[in-house]
C-alpha positions in Angstrom: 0.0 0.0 0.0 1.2 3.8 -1.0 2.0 5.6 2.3 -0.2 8.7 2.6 0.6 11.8 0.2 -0.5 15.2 0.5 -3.0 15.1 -1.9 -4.9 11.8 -1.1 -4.8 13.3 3.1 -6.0 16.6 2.1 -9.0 14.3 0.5 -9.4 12.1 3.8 -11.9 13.3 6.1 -10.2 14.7 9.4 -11.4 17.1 12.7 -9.5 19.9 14.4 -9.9 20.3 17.9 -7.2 23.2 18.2 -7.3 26.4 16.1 -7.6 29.6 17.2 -10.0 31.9 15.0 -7.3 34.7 15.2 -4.6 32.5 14.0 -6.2 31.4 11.1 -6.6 34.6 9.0 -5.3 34.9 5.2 -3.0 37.3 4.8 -4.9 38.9 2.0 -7.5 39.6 4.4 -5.6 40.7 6.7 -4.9 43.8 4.6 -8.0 44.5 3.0 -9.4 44.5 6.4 -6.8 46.7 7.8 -7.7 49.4 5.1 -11.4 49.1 5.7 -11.0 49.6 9.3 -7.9 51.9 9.5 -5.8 49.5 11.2 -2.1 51.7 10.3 0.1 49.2 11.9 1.1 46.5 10.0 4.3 45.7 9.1 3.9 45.3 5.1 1.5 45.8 2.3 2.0 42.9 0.3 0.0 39.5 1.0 3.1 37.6 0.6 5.5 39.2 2.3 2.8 39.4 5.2 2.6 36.1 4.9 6.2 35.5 5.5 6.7 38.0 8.3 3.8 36.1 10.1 6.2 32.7 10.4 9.2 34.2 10.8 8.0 36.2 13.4 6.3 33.4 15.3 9.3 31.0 14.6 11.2 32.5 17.8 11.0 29.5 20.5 9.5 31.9 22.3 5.9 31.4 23.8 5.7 34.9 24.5 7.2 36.4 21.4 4.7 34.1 19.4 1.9 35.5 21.2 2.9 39.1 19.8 1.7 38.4 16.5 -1.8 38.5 17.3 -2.1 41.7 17.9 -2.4 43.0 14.5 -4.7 39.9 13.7 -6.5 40.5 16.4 -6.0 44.3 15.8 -8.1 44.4 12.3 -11.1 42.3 14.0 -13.0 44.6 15.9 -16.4 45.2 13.6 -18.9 43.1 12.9 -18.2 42.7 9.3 -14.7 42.1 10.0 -15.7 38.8 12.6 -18.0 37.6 9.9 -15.9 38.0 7.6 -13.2 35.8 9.1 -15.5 33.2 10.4 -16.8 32.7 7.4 -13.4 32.7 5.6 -11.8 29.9 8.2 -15.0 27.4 7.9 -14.6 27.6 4.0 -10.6 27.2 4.4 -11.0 24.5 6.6 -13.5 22.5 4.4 -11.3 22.3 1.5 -8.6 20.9 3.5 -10.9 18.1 4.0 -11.6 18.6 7.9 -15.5 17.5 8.5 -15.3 18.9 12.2 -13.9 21.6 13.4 -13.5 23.5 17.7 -12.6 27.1 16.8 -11.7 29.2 19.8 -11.2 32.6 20.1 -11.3 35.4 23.3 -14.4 37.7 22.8 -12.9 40.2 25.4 -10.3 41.4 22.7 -12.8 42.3 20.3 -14.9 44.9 22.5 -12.2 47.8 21.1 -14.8 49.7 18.7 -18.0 49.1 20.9 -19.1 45.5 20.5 -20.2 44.0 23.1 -19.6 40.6 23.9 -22.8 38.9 22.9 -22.6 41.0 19.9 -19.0 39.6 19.5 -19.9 35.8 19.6 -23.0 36.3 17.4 -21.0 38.1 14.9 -18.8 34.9 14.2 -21.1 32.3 15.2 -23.3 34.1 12.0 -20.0 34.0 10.0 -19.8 30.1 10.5 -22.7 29.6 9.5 -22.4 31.7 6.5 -18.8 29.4 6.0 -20.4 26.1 6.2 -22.9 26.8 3.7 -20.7 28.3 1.0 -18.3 25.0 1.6 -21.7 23.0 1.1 -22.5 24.7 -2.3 -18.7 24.0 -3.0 -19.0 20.1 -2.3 -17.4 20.4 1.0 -19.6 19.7 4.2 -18.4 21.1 7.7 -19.8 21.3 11.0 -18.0 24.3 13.0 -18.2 24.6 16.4 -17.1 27.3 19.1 -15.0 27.4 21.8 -15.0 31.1 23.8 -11.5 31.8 25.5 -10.6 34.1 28.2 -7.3 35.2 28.4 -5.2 34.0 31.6 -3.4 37.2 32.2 -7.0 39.3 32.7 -9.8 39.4 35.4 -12.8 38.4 32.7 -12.9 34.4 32.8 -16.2 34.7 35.3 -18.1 36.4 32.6 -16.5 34.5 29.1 -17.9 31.3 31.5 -21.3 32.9 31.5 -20.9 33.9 27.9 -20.2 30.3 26.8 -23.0 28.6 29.1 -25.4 31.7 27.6 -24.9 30.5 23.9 -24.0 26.8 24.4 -27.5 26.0 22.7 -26.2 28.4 19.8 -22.8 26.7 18.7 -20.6 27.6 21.5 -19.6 24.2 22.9 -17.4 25.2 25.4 -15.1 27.0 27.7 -11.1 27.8 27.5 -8.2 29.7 28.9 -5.2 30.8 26.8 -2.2 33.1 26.6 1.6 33.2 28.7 1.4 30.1 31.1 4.0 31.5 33.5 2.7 33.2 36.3 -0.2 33.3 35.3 -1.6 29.5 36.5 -5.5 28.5 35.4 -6.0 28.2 39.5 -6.6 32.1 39.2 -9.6 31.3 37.5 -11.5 28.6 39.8 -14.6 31.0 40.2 -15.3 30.0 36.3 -14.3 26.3 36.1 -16.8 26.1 39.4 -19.3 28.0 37.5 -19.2 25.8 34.5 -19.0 22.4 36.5 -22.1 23.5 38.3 -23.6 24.1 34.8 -22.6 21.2 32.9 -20.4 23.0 30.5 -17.2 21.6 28.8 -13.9 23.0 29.5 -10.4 22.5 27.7 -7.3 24.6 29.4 -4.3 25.5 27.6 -1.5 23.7 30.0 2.1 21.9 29.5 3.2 23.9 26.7 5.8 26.8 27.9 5.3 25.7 31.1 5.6 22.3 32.7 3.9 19.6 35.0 2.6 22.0 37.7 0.1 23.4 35.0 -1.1 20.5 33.9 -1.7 19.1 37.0 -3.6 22.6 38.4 -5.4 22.0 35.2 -6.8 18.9 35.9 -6.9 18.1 39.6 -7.4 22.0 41.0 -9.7 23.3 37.7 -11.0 19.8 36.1 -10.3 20.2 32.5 -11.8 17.5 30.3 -8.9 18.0 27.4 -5.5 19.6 27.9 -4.8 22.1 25.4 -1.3 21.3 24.3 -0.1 18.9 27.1 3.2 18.3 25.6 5.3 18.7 28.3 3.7 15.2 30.3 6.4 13.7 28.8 8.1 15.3 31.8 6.7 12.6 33.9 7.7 9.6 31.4 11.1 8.2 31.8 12.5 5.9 28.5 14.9 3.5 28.6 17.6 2.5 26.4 15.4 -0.4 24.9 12.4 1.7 24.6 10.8 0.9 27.6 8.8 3.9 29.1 8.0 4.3 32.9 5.3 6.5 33.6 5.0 8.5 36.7 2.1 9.4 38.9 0.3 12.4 36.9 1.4 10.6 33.1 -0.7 7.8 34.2 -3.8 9.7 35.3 -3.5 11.2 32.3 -3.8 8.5 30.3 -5.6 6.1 32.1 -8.5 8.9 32.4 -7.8 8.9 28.2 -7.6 13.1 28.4 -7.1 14.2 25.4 -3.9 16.0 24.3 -4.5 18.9 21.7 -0.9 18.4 20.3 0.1 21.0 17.5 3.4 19.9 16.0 4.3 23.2 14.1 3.2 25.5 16.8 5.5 23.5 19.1 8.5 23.8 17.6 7.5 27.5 16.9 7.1 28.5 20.5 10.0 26.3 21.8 8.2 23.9 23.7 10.0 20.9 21.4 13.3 21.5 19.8 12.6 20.0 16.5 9.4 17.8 14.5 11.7 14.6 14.7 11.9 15.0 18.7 8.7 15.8 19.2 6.8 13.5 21.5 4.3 12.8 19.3 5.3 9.7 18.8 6.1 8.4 22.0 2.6 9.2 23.0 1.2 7.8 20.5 2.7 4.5 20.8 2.4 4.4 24.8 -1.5 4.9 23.7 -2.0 8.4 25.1 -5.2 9.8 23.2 -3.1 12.1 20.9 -4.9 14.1 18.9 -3.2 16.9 15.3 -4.0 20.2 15.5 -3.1 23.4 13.3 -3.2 25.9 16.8 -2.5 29.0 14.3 -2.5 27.9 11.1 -1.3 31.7 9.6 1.2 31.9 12.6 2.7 28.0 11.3 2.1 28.7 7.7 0.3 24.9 7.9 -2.8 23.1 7.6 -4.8 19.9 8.6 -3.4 18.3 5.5 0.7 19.9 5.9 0.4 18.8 9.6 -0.6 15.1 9.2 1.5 14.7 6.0 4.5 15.9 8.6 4.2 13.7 10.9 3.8 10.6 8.4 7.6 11.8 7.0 8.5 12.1 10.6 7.5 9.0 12.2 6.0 6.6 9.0 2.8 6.7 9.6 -0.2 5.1 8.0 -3.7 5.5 7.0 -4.8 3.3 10.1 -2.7 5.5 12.6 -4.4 8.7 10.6 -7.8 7.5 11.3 -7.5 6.2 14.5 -5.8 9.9 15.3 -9.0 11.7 13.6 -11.3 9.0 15.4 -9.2 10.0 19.1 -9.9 13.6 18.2 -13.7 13.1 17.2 -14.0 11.3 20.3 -13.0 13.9 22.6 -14.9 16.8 20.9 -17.5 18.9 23.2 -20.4 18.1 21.0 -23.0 15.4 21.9 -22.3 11.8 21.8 -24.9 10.9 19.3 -23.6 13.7 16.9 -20.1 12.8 17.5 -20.6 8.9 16.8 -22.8 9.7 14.1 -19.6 11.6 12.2 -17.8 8.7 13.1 -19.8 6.0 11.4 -20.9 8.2 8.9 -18.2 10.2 7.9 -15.4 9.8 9.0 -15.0 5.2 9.1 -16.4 5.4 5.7 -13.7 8.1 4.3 -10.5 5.7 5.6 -12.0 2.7 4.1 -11.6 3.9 0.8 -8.1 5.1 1.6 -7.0 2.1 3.9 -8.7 -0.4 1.5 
């Protein structure tokens, strides 16, 4: 059997879990919305060069230093039009890179600079992915895009994005995160909101184990009670590996995958922001093989300069995989997604099981 190529995995049916709505923008509209809204502070006019400067400037091993690009991303949506605009744009993007389900999260709060509120804020994109899924429909390409509202670890807002995402969770916002610079700012500054959303049955992810080590992912789960663990690369802090291969886990690596929480792992990204030192020594593969529920993800896909498609096809060069370790990755990922368990098992059977067999024959 061929070993998966780009063109046959951009075809195969797979679901994100991990992509930030701000990280995601083309760089062509990037501009065009900078003009319409007077945004002055971008560092080029031309698409491709923006482009460029986006990776480059991300590519620093530096958490922090990544984070700065968003705030011209992040800078040129703050109208209505614009949040449409790029919801709209990412659902279409991500349908013709063949992903069938998609968690897109974002932080409301930093879009309240020209008078939105935040209600108005979430409506504003959730309208936009609508708008995206049926213009993939009419191209062939059906999608199913679902929210995740973020407040940003560093502020004092998490209280009211929780109320925010248990507000519209009957809308399309499945769910609850926190995000931005992990050190010193720990997700225990936030129990008020994980209490509120346990208390209302609402899903939670936490961004955890990426700049910073074991101490946030175990805040994450035992202090906050995430469900998935946004990153989590860094449990491999608490797995020791022989010279033969064999792999001793520790206390918290063993919770973590006995429980089966999922790991948003984001190759790209984490070379980008330092948290791995290369793609061939990133732990992917070791988790993968010690049956950890390992999950791809994009993260920022304008930020990386990668896709669905660019990231599975890397790790297939890295590490060999195959079709079967491509669907059972997609399948993890589906799994662990906030929306119901008949709507997730129905894209399983019906989408996604059916799309492999054709490729795994």
């Amino acid at each position: 059997m061929m070993p998966p190529e780009f063109g046959s995995i951009r075809s195969a049916p797979k679901v994100v879990l991990h992509d930030h709505l701000d990280g995601g923008l083309r760089p062509s509209t990037v501009l065009e919305l900078a003009q319409h809204t007077g945004y002055a502070d971008l560092p080029t006019s031309d698409a491709d060069s923006l482009a460029t400067w986006f990776r480059d400037a991300a590519d620093s091993g530096s958490l922090e230093r990544y984070l700065e690009t968003f705030a011209h991303t992040v800078g040129v949506m703050q109208t209505r039009e614009a949040l449409f605009r790029v919801a709209s744009e990412c659902a279409q993007d991500l349908a013709a890179d063949g992903v069938v389900y998609a968690e897109s999260r974002f932080a409301p709060e930093q879009h309240m600079e020209l008078g939105l509120s935040l209600d108005e804020v979430v409506e504003a994109v959730l309208a936009g992915f609508r708008a995206g899924e049926s213009a993939a429909r009419a191209q062939g390409h059906v999608i199913k895009v679902a929210v995740l509202v973020t407040a940003m670890r560093h502020a004092a807002h998490s209280r009211e994005i929780a109320e925010l995402a248990v507000r519209y969770r009957d809308s399309g916002v499945v769910g609850f995160d926190i995000a931005g610079a992990e050190a010193g700012y720990p997700p225990t500054r936030h129990l008020d909101a994980f209490e509120y959303l346990r208390q209302a049955n609402a899903h939670f992810t936490i961004h955890a184990g990426e700049a910073f080590g074991l101490p946030s992912i175990h805040e994450a789960l035992q202090w906050c009670g995430a469900e998935r663990l946004g990153h989590g690369v860094r449990i491999t802090d608490d797995i020791s590996v022989d010279a033969d291969g064999h792999a001793t886990l520790g206390r918290l690596a063993a919770y973590v995958r006995d429980k089966r929480i999922p790991l948003e792992l984001c190759p790209s990204s984490n070379v980008q922001t330092g948290a791995v030192a290369s793609i061939a020594e990133h732990p992917f593969a070791l988790l993968a093989r010690l049956r950890f529920r390992v999950t791809v993800n994009t993260d920022n896909r304008l930020m990386s300069d990668c896709t669905m498609t660019s990231e599975m096809l890397t790790l297939v060069e890295t590490f060999g995989y195959g079709w079967a370790d491509l669907q059972r990755f997609t399948i993890n990922a589906m799994k662990s997604s906030f929306l119901h368990f008949d709507e997730r098992l129905a894209i399983i059977d019906d989408v996604i099981k059916p799309g492999y067999a054709v490729l795994i024959g």
